[in-house]
C-alpha positions in Angstrom: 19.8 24.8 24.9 20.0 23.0 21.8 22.9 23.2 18.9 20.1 25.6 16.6 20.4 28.1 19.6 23.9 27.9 19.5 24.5 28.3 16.0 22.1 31.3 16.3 24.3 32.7 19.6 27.8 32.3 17.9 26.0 34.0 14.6 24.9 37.2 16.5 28.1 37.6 17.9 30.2 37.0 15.0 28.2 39.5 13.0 28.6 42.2 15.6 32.2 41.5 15.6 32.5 41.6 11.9 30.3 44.7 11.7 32.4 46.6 14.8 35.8 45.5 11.9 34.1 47.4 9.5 36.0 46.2 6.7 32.6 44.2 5.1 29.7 46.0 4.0 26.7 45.5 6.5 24.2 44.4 3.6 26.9 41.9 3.0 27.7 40.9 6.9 23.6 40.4 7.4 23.2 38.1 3.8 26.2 36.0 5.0 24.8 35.5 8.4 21.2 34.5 6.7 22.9 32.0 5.0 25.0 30.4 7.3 21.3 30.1 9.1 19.9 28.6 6.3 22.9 25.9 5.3 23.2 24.7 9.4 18.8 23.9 9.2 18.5 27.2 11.3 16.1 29.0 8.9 14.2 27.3 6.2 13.7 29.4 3.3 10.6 31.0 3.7 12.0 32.2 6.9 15.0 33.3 5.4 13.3 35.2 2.9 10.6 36.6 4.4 12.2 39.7 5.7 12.1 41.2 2.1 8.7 41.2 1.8 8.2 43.4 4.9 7.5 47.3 4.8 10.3 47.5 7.8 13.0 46.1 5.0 11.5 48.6 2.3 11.4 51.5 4.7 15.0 51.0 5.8 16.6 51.1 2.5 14.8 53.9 1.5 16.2 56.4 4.2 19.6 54.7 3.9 19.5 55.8 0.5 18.6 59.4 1.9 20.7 59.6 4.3 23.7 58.7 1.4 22.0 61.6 -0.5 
């Protein structure tokens, strides 16, 4: 395995750890680990990004907000 799948490996388990803490918001935990992806050459932008244009994202946020209600 290269270092990106690495970086990727000790991401994933960091946010889970973080996340299982829950003393940081998840929206937060999940935008932190994007850009830690980005800055190490991971992710290039588009990639980064391109999760807010899908319907998945959209669909997500709206029940959260639901569910809240």
């Amino acid at each position: 395995m290269d270092i990106y799948a690495w970086i990727t490996i000790v991401t994933v388990i960091a946010v889970i750890g973080v996340l299982l803490l829950k003393k940081i918001r998840t929206d937060a935990v999940f935008l932190m680990a994007i850009g830690i992806l980005f800055v190490t050459g991971v992710l290039d932008a588009s990639e980064a990004c391109s999760g807010f244009s899908s319907s998945a994202v959209v669909v997500t946020g709206v029940l959260t907000v639901v569910v809240t209600a």
